[in-house]
C-alpha positions as CSV (number, residue, x, y, z in Angstrom):
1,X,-3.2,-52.3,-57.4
2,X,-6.2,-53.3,-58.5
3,X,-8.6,-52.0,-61.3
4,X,-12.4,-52.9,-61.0
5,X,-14.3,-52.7,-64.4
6,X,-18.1,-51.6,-63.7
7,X,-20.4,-52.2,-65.9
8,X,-25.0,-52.4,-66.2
9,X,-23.8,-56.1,-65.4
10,X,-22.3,-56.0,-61.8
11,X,-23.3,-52.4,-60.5
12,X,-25.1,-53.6,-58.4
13,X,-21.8,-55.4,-56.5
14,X,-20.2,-51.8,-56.6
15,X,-22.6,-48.9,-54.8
16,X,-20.1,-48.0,-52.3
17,X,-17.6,-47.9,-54.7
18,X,-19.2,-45.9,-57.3
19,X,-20.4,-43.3,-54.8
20,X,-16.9,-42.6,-53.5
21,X,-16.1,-42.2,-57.6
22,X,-18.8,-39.2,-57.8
23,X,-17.4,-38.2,-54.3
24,X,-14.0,-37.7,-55.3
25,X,-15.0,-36.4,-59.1
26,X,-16.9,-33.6,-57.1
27,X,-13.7,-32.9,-55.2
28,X,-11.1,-32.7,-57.8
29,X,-13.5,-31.4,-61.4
30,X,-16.0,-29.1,-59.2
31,X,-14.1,-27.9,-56.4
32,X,-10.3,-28.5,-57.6
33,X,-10.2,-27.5,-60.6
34,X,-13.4,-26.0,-60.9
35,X,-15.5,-26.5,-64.0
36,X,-18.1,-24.4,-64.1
37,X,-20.5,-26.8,-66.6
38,X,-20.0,-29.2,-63.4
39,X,-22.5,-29.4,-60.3
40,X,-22.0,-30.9,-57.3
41,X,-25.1,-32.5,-56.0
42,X,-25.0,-34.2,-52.5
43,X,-21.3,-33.8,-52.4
44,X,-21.1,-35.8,-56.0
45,X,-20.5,-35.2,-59.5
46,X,-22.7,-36.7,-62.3
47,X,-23.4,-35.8,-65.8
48,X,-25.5,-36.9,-68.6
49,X,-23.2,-39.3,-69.2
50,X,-23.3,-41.9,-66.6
51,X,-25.7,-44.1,-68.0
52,X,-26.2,-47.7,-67.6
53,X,-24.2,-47.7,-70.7
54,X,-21.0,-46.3,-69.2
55,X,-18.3,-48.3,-68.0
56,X,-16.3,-47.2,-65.1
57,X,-12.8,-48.3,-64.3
58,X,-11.6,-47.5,-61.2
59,X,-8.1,-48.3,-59.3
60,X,-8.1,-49.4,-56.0
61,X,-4.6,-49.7,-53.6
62,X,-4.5,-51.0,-50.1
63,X,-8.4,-50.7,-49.9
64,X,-8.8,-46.9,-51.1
65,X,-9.6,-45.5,-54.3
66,X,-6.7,-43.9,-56.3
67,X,-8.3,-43.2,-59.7
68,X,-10.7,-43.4,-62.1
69,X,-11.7,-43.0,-66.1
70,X,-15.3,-43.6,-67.6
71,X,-15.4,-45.3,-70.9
72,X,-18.4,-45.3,-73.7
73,X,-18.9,-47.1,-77.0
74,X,-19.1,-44.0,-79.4
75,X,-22.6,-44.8,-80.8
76,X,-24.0,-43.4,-78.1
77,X,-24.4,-39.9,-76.6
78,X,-20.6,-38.8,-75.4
79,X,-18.8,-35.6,-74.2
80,X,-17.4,-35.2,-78.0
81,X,-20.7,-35.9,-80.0
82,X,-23.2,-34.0,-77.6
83,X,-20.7,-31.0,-76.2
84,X,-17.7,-30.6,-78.0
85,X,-18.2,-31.8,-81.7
86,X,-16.7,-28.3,-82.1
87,X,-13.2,-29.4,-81.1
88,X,-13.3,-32.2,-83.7
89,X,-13.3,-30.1,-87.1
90,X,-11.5,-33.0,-89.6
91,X,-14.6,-35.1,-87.9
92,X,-15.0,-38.1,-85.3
93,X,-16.1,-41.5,-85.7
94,X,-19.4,-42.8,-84.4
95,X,-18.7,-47.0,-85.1
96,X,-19.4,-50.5,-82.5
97,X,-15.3,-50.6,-82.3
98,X,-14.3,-47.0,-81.4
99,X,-14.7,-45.7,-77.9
100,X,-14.4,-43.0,-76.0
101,X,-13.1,-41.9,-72.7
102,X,-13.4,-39.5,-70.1
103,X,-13.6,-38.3,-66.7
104,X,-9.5,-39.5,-65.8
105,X,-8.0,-38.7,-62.3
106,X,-6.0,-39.6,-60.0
107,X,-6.6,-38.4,-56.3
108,X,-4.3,-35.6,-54.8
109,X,-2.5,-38.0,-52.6
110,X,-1.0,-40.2,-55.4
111,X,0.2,-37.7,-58.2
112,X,3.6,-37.7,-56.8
113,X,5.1,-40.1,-59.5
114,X,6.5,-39.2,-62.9
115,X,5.2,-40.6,-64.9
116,X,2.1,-41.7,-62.6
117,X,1.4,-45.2,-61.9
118,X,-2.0,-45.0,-60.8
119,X,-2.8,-43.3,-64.4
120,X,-0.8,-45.8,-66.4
121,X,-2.9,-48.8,-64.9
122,X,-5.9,-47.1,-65.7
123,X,-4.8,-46.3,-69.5
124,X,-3.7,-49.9,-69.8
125,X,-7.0,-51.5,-68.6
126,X,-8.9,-48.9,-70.5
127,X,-6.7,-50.0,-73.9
128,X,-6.4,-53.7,-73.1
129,X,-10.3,-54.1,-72.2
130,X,-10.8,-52.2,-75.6
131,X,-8.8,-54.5,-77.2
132,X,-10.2,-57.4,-76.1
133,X,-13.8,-56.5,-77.3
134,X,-12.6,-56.0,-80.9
135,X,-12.0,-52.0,-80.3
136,X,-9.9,-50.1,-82.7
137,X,-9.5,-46.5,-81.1
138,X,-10.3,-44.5,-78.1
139,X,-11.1,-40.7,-78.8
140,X,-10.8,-38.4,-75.9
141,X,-11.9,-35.0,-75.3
142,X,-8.0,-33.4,-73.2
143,X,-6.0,-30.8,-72.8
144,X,-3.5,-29.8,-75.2
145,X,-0.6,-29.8,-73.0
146,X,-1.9,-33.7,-72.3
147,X,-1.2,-34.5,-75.9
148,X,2.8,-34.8,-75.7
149,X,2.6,-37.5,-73.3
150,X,-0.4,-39.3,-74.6
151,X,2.8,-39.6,-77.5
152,X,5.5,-40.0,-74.6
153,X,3.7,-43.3,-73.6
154,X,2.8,-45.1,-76.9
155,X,-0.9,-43.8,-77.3
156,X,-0.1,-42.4,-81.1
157,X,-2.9,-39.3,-80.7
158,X,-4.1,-38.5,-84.2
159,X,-5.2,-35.0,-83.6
160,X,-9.2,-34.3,-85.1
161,X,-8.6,-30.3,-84.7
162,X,-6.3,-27.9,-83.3
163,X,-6.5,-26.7,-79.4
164,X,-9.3,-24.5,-78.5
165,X,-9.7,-22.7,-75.8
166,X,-12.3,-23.2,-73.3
167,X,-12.7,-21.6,-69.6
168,X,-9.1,-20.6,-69.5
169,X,-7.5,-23.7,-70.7
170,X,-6.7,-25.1,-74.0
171,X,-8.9,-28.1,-75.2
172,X,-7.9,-31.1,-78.0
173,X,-10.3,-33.7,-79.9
174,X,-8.0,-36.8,-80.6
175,X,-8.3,-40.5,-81.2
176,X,-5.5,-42.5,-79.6
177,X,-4.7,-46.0,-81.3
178,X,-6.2,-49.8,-79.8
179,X,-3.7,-52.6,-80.6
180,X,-1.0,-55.1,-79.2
181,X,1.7,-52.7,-79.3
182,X,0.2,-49.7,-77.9
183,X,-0.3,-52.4,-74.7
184,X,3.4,-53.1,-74.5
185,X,4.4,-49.8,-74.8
186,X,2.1,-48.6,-71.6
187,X,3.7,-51.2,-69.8
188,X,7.1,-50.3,-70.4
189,X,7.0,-46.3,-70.3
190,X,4.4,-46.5,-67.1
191,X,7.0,-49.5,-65.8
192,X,4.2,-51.4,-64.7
193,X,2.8,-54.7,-64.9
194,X,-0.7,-56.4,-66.4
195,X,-2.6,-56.3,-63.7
196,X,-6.3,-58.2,-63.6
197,X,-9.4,-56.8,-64.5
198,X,-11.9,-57.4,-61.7
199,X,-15.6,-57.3,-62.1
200,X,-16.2,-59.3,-59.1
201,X,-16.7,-56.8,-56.5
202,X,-14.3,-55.9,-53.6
203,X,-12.9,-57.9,-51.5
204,X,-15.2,-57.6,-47.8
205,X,-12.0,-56.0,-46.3
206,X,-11.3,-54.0,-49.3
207,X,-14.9,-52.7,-48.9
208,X,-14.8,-51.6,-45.3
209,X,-11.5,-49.7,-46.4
210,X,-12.6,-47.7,-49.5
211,X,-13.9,-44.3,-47.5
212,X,-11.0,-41.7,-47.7
């Protein structure tokens, strides 16, 4: 497994890459589960969200991509402060240290395993590259049956207000905790190990490999 962190710095080393990502968002937010505030342009999904600002962090295994999870700093425009500053009623921080992420998935093909592998590298690199630039918390916009196992696997939600429903299902505002032991504990409930952050762009082989 490997998870490459994207960034304004090396797009430019990932446009294959990233355009399977809005591929396979369209497939599984648009038509899968079918968000109605989502469009499907060209066969991909985009918001106003992905920026240059925006970080992406996506898993790849054997050459294809298995996941994916968009991370912001919280000082600038995010799904929370723009869309759903409603689902946060005891307030949300706006600070250089707290982050937030959205836009998680993991493609149909790899959601057999409980609990899933390809999600708990992508919460570990999310948390550890947090950690490393001096971040304190990650707030997320998620379900409310998501909650328990944000819990489950050492995340330590602090709910900001109570589930609300939207389109059917049941939304939460929550800020999850950044630290040493919050690393350790993904590691062990996930049962996975560190794995390295590229930024380097894929491997030539690994490139001809990532179309599904």
């Amino acid at each position: 497994m490997e998870i490459h962190v994207i960034d304004r710095e090396n797009r430019h080393l990932y446009t294959e890459l990233l355009d399977i990502n809005f591929r396979r968002r369209a497939e599984i937010f648009v038509r899968e589960m079918r968000w109605s505030a989502l469009r499907s342009i060209d066969g991909r999904e985009r918001d106003q969200f992905d920026t240059e600002g925006a970080t992406y962090f996506l898993a790849v295994e054997q050459g294809r991509l298995a996941g994916g999870i968009r991370l912001h700093c919280s000082l600038a425009p995010t799904l929370m402060s723009e869309v759903f500053p409603h689902l946060a009623t005891r307030g949300f921080e706006r600070a250089a240290d707290v982050y937030e992420g959205t836009r998680l998935y993991v493609v149909p093909e790899r959601r057999t395993e409980h609990p899933n592998k390809v999600s708990g590298y992508l919460h570990w690199s999310v948390w550890a590259h947090t950690l490393a630039r001096g971040g304190r918390a990650i707030q997320l916009v998620t379900w409310a049956t998501y909650v328990p196992l944000l819990m489950r696997s050492g995340l330590r939600p602090r709910p900001l207000g109570l589930p609300t429903e939207h389109e059917g299902m049941q939304l939460m505002a929550v800020s999850t905790a950044v630290s040493e032991e919050v690393l350790m504990d993904l590691l062990v409930y996930y049962d996975i190990e560190p794995v390295p952050l590229v930024t380097t762009g894929l491997a030539p082989s690994g490139s001809e490999r990532t179309a599904a």
